[in-house]
CHARMM-style PDB file with segment names, atoms N, HN, CA, C and O in Angstrom:
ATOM      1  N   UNK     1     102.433 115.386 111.461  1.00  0.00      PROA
ATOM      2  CA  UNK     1     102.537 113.940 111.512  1.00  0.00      PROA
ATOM      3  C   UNK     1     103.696 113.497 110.607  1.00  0.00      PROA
ATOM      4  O   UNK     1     104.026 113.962 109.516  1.00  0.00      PROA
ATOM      5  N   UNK     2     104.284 112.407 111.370  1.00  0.00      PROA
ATOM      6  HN  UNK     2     104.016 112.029 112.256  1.00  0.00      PROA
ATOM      7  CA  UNK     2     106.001 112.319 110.397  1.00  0.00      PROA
ATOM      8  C   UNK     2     105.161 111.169 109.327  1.00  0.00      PROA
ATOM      9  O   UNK     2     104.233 110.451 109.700  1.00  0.00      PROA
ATOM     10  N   UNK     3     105.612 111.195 108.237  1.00  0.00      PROA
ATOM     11  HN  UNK     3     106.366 111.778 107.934  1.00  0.00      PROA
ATOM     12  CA  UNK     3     105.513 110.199 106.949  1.00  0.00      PROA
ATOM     13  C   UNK     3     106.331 108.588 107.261  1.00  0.00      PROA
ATOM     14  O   UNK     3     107.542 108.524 107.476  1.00  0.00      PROA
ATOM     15  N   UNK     4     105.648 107.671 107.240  1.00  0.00      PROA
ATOM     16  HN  UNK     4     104.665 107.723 107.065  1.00  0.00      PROA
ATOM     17  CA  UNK     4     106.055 106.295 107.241  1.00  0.00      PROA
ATOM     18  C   UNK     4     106.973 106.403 106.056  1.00  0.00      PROA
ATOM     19  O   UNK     4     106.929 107.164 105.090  1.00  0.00      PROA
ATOM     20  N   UNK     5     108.066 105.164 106.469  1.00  0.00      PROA
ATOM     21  HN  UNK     5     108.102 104.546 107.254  1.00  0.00      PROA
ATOM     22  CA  UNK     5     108.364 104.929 105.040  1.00  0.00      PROA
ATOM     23  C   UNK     5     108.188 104.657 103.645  1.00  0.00      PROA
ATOM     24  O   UNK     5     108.707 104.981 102.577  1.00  0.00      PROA
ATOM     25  N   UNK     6     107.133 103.845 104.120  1.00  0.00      PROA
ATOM     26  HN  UNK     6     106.711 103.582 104.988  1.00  0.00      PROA
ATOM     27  CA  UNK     6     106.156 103.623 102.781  1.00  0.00      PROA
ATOM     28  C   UNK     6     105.781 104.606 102.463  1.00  0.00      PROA
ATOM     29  O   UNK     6     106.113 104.880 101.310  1.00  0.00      PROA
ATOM     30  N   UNK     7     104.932 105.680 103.187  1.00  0.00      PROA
ATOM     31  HN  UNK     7     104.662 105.457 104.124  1.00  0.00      PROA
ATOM     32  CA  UNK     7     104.418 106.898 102.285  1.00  0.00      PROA
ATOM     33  C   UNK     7     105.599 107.515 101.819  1.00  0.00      PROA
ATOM     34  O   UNK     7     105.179 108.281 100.951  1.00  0.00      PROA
ATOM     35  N   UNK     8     107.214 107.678 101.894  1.00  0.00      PROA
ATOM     36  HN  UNK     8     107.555 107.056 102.598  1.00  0.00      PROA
ATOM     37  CA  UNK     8     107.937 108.577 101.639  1.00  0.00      PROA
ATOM     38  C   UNK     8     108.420 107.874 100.559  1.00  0.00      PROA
ATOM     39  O   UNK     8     108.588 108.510  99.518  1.00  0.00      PROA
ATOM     40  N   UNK     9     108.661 106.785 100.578  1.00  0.00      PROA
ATOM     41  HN  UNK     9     108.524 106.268 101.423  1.00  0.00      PROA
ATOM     42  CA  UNK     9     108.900 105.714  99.121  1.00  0.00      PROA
ATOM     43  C   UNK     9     107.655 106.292  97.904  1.00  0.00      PROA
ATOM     44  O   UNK     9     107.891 107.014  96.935  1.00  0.00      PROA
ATOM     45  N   UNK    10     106.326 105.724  98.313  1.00  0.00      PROA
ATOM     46  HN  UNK    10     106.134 105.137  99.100  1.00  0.00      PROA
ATOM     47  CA  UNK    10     105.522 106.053  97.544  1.00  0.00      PROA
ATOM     48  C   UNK    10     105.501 107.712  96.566  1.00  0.00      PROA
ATOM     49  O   UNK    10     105.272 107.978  95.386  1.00  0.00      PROA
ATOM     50  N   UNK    11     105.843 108.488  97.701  1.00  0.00      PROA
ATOM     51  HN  UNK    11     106.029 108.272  98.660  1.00  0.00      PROA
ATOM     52  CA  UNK    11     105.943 110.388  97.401  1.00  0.00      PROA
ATOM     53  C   UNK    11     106.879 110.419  96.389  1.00  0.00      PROA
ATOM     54  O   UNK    11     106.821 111.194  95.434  1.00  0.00      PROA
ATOM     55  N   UNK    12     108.272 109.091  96.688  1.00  0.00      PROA
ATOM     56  HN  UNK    12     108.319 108.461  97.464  1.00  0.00      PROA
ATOM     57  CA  UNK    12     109.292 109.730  95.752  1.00  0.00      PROA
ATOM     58  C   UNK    12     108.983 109.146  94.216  1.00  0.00      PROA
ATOM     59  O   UNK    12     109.161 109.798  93.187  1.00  0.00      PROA
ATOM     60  N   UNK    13     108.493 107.806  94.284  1.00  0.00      PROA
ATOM     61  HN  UNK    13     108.349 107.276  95.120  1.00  0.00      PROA
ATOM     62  CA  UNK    13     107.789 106.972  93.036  1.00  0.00      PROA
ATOM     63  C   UNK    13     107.174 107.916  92.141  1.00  0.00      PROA
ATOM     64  O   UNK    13     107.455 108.138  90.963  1.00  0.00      PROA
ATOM     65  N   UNK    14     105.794 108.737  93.287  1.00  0.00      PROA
ATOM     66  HN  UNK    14     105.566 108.557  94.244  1.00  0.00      PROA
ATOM     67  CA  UNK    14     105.058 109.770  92.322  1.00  0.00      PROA
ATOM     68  C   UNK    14     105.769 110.750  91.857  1.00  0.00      PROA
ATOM     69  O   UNK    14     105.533 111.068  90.691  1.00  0.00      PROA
ATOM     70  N   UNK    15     106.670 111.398  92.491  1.00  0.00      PROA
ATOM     71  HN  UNK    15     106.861 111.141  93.438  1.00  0.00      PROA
ATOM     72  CA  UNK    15     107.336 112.347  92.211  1.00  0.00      PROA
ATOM     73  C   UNK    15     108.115 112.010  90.970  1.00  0.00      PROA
ATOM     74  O   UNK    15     108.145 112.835  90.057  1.00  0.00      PROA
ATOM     75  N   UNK    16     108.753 110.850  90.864  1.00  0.00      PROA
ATOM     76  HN  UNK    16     108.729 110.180  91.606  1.00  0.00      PROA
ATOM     77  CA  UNK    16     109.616 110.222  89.738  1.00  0.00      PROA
ATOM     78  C   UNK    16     108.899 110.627  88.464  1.00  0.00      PROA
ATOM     79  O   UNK    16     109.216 111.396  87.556  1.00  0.00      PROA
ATOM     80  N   UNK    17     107.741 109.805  88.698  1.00  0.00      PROA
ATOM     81  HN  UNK    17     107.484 109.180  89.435  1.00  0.00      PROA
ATOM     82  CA  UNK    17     106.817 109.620  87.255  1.00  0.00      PROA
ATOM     83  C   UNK    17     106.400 111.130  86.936  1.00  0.00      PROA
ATOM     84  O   UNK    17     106.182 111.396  85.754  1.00  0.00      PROA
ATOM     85  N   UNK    18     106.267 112.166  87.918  1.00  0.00      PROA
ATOM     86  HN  UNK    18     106.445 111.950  88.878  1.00  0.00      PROA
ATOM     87  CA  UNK    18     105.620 113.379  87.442  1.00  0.00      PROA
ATOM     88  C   UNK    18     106.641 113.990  86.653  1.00  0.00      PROA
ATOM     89  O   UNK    18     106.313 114.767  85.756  1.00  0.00      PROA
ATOM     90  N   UNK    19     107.934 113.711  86.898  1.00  0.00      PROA
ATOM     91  HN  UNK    19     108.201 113.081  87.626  1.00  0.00      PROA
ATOM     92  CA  UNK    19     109.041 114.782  86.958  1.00  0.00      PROA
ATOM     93  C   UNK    19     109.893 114.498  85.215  1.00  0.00      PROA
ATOM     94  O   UNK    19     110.627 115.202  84.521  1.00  0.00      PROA
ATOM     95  N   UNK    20     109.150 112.733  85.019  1.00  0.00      PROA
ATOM     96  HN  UNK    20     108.554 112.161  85.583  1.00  0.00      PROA
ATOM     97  CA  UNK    20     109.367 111.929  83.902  1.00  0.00      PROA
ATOM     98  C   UNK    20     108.129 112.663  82.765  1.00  0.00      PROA
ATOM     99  O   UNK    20     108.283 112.759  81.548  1.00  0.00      PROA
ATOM    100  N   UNK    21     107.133 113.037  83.410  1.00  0.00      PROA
ATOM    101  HN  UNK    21     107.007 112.959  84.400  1.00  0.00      PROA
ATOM    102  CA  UNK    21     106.208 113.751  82.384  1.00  0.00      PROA
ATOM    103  C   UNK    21     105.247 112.615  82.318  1.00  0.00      PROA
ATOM    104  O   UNK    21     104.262 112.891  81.634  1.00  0.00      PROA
ATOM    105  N   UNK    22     105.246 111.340  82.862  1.00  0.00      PROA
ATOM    106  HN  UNK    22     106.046 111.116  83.418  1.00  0.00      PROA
ATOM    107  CA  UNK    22     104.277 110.331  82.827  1.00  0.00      PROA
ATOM    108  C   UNK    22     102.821 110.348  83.279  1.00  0.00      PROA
ATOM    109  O   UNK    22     102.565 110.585  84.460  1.00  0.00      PROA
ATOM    110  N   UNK    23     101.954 110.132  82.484  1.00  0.00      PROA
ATOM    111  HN  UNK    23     102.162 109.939  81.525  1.00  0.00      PROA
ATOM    112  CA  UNK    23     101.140 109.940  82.985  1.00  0.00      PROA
ATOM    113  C   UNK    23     100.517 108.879  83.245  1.00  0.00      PROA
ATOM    114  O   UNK    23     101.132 108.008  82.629  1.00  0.00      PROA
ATOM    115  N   UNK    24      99.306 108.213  84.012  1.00  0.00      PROA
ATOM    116  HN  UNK    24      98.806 108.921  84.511  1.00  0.00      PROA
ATOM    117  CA  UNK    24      98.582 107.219  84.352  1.00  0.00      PROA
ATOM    118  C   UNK    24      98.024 106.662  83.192  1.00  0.00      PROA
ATOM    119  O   UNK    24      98.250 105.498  82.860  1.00  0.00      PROA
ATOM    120  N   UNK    25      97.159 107.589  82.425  1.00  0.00      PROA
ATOM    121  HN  UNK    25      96.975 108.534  82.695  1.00  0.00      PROA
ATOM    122  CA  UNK    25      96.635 106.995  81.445  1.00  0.00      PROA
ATOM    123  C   UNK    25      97.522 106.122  80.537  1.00  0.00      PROA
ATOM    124  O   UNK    25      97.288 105.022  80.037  1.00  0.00      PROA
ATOM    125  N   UNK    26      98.645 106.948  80.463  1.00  0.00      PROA
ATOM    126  HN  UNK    26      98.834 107.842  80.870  1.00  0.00      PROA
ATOM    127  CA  UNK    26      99.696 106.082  79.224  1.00  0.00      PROA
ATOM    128  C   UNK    26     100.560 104.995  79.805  1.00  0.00      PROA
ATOM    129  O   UNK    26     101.433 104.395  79.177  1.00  0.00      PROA
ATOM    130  N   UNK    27     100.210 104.783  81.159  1.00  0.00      PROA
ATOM    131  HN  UNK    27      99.501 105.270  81.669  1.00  0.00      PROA
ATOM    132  CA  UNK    27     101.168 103.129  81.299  1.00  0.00      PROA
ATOM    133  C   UNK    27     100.410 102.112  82.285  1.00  0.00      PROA
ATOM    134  O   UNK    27     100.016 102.355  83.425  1.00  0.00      PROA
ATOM    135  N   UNK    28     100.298 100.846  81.523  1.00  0.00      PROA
ATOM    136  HN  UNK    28     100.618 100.649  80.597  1.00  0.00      PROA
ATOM    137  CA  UNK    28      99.848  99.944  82.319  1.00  0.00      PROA
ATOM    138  C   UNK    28     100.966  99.363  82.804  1.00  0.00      PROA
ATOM    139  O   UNK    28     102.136  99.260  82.434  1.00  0.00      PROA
ATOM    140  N   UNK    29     100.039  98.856  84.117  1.00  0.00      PROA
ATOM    141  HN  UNK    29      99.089  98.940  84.418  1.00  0.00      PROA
ATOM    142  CA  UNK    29     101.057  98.773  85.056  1.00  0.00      PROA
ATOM    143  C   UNK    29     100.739 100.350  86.869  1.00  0.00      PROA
ATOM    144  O   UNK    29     101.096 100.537  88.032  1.00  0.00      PROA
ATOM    145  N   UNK    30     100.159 100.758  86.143  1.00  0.00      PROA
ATOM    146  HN  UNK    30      99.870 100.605  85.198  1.00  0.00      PROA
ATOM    147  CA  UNK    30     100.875 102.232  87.070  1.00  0.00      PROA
ATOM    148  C   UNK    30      99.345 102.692  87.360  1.00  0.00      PROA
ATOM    149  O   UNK    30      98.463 102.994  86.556  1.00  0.00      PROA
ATOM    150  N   UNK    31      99.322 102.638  88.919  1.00  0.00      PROA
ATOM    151  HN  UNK    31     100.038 102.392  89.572  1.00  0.00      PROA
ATOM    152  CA  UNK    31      97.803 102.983  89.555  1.00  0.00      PROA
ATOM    153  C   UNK    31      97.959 104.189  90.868  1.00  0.00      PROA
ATOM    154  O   UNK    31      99.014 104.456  91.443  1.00  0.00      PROA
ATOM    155  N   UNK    32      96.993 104.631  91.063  1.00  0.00      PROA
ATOM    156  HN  UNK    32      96.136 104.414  90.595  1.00  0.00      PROA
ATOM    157  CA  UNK    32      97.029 105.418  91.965  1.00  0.00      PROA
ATOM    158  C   UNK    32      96.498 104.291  93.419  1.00  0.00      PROA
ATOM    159  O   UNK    32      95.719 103.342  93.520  1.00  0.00      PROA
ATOM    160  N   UNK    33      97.165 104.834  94.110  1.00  0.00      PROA
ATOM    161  HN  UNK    33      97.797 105.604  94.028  1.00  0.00      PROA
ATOM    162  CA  UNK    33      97.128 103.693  95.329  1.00  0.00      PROA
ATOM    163  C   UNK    33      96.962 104.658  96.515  1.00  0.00      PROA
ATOM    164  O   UNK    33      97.934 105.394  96.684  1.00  0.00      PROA
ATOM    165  N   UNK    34      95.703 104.845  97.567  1.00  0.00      PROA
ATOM    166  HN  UNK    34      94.913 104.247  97.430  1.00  0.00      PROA
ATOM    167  CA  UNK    34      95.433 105.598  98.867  1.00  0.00      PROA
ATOM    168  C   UNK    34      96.031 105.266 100.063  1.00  0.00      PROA
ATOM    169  O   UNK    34      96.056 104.069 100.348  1.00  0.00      PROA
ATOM    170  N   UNK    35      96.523 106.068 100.835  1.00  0.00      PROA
ATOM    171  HN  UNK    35      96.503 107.041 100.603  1.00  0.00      PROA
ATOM    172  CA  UNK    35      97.218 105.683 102.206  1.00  0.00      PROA
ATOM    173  C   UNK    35      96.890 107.007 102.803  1.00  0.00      PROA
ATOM    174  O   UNK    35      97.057 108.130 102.329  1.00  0.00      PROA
ATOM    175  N   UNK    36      96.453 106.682 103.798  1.00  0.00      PROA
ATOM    176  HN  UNK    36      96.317 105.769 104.183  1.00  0.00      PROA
ATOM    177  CA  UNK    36      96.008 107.484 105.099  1.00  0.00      PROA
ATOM    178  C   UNK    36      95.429 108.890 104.132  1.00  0.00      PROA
ATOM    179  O   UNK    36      95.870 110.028 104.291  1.00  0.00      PROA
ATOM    180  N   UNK    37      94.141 108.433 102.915  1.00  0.00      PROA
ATOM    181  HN  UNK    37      93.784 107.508 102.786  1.00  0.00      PROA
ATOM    182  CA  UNK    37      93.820 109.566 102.842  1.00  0.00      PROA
ATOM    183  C   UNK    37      94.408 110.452 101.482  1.00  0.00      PROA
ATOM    184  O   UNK    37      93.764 111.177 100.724  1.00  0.00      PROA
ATOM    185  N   UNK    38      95.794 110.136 101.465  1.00  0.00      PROA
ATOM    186  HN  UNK    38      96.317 109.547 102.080  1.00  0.00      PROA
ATOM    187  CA  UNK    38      96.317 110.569 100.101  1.00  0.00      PROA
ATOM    188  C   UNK    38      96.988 109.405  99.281  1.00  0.00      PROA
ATOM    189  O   UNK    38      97.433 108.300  99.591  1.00  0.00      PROA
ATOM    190  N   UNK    39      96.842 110.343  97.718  1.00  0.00      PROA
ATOM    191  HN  UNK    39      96.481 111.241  97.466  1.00  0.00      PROA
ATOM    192  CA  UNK    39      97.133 109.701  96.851  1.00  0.00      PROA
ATOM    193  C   UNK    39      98.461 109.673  95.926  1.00  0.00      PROA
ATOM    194  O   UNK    39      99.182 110.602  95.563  1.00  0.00      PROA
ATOM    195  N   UNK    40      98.525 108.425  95.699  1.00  0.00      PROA
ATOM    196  HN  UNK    40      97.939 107.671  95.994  1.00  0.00      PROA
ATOM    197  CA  UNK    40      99.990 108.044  95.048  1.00  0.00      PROA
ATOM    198  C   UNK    40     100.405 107.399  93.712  1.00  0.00      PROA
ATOM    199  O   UNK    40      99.836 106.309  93.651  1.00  0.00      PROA
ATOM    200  N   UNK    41     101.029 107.577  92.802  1.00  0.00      PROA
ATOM    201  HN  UNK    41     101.491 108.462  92.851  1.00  0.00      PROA
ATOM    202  CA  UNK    41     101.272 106.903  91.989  1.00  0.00      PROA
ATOM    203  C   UNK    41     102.336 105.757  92.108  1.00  0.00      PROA
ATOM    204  O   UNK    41     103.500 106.015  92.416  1.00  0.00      PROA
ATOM    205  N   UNK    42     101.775 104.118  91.781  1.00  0.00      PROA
ATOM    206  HN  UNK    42     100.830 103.909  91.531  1.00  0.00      PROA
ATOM    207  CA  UNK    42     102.363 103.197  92.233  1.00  0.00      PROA
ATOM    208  C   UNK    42     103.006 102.069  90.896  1.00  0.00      PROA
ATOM    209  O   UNK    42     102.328 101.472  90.060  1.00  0.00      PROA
ATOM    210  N   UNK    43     103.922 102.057  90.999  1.00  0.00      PROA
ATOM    211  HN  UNK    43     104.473 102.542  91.678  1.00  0.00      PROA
ATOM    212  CA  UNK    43     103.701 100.887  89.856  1.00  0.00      PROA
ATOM    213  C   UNK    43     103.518  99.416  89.837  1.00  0.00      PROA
ATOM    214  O   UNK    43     103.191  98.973  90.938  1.00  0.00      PROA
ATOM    215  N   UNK    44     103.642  98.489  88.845  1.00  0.00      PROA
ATOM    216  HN  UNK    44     103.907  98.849  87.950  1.00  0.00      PROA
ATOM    217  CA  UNK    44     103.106  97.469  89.192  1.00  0.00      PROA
ATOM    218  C   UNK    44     103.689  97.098  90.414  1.00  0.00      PROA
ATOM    219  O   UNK    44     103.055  96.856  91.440  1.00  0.00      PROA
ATOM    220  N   UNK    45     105.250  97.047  90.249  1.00  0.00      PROA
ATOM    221  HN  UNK    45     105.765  97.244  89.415  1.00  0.00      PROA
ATOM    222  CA  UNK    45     106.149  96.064  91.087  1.00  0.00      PROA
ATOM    223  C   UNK    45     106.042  96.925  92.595  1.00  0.00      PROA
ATOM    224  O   UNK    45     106.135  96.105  93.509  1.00  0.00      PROA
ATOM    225  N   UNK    46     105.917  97.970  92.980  1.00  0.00      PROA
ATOM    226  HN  UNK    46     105.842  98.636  92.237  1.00  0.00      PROA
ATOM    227  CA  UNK    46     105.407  98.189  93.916  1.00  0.00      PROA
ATOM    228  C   UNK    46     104.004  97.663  94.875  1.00  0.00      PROA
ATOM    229  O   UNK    46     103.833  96.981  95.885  1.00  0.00      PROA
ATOM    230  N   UNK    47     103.254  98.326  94.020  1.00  0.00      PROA
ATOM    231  HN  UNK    47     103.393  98.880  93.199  1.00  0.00      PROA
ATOM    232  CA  UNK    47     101.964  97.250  93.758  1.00  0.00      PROA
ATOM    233  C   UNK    47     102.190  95.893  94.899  1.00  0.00      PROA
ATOM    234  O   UNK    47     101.960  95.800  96.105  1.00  0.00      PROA
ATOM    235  N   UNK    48     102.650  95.098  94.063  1.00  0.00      PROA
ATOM    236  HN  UNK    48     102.837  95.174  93.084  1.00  0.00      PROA
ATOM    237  CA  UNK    48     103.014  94.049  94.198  1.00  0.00      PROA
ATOM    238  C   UNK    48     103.842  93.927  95.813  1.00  0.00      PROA
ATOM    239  O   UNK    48     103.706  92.841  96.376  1.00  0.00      PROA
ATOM    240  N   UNK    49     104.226  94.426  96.148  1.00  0.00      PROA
ATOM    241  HN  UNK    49     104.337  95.308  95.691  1.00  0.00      PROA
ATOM    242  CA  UNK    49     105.042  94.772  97.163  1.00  0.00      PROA
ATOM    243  C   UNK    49     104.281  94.823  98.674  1.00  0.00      PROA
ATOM    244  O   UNK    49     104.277  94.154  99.707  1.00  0.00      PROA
ATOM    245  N   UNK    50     103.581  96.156  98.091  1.00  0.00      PROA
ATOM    246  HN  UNK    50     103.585  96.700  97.252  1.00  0.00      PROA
ATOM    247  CA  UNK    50     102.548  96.649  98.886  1.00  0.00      PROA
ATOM    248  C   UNK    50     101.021  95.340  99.630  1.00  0.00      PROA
ATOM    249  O   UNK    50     100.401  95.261 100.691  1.00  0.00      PROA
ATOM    250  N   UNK    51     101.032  94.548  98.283  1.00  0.00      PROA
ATOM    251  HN  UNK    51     101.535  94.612  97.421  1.00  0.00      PROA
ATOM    252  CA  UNK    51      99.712  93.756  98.572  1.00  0.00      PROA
ATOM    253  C   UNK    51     100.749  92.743  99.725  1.00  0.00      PROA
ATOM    254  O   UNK    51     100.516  92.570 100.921  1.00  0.00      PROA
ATOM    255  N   UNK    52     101.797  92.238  99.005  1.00  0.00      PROA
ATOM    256  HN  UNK    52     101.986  92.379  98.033  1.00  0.00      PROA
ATOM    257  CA  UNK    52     102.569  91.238  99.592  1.00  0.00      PROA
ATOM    258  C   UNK    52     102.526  91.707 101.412  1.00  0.00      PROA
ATOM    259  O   UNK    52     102.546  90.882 102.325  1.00  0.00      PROA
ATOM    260  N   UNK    53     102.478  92.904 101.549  1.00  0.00      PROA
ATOM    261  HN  UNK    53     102.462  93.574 100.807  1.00  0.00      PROA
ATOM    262  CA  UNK    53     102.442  93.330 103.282  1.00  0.00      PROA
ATOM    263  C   UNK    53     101.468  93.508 103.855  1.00  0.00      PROA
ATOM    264  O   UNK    53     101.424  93.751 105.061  1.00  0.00      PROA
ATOM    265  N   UNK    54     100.090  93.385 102.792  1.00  0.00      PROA
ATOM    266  HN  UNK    54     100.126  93.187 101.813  1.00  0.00      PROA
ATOM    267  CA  UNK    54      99.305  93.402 103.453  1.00  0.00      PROA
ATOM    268  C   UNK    54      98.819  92.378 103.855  1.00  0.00      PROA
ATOM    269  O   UNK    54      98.269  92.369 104.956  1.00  0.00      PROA
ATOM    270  N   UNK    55      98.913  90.899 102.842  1.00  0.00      PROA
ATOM    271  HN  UNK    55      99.360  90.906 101.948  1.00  0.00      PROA
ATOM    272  CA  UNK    55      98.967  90.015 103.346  1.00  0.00      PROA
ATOM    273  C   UNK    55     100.020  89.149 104.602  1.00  0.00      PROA
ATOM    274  O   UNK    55      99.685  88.540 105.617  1.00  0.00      PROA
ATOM    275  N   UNK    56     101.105  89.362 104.128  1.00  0.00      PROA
ATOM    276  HN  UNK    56     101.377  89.857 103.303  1.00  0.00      PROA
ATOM    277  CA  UNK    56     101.845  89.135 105.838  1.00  0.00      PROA
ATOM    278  C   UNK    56     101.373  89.893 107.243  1.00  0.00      PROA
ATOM    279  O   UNK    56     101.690  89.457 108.350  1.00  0.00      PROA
ATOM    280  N   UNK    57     100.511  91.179 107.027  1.00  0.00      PROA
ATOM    281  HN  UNK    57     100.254  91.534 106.128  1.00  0.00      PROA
ATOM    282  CA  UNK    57     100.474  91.618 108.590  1.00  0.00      PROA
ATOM    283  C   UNK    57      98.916  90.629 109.049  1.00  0.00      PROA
ATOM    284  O   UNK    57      98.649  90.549 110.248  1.00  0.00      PROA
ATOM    285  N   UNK    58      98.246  90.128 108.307  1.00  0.00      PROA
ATOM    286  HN  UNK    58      98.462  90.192 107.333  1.00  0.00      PROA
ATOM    287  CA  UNK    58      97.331  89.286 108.355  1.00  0.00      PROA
ATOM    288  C   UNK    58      97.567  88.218 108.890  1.00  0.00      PROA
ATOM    289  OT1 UNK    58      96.691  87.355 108.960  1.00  0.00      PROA
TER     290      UNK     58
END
């Protein structure tokens, strides 16, 4: 199954923060967020992004 953009945005976000040594616990702001099943590390302004589309496809 090919990856939406959003999930490939999201993959590279998590990937960022892992690769930064970050973890969840140490930043607010920064949540794990589910899509089709898997999990992602998101930050706020993503976050933010994300809700914003879920309300427009509504």
């Amino acid at each position: 199954m090919r990856k939406t953009r959003l999930e490939r945005s999201l993959q590279s976000e998590t990937e960022d923060w892992l690769r930064q040594g970050k973890q969840l616990r140490d930043f607010f702001g920064v949540a794990t967020v589910e899509i089709n099943g898997k999990r992602y590390l998101a930050s706020e302004e993503t976050q933010r992004v994300l809700n914003k589309e879920v309300v427009n496809v509504r």
